[in-house]
N, C-alpha and C positions, 0 to 999 in steps of 0.2 A: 531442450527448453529454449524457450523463448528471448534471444540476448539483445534485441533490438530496443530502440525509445519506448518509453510507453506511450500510449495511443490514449487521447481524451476517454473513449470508452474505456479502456482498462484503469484511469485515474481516476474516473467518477466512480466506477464499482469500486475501486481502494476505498475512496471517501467513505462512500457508503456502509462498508465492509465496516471501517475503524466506528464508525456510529454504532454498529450495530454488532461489534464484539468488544470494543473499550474496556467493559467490565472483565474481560475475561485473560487470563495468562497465558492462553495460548492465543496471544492475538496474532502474529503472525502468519502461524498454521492457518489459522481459519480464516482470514485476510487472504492469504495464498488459496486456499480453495474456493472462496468464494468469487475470486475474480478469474479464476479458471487457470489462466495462461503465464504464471510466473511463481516464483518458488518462494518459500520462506523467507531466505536469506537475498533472495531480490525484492520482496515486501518491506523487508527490514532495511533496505538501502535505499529503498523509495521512499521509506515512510522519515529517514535522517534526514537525505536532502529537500524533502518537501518543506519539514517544518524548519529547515535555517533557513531556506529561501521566505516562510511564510516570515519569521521572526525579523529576518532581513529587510524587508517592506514594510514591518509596523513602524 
């Protein structure tokens, strides 16, 4: 798998992803297959520091 940064296209497809499974409990999973190229549990670590950096700048 994939252990590198993520790339603008793989964060805008996360964005995208979390809009468009939010309502759902496996958002990870489907977060993970919709941007193709990272796993569950690298979605779930993407998605923690995303939102303290976003929280961090309000």
């Amino acid at each position: 798998q994939n252990q590198s940064q993520w790339t603008k296209e793989e964060h805008d497809r996360f964005l995208q992803a979390l809009k468009k499974y939010l309502p759902s409990g496996a958002l990870a999973k489907k977060v993970s297959e919709f941007v193709g190229t990272r796993t569950p549990l690298q979605v779930r670590s993407h998605a923690q520091k995303y939102f303290l950096r976003l929280n961090k700048n309000r």
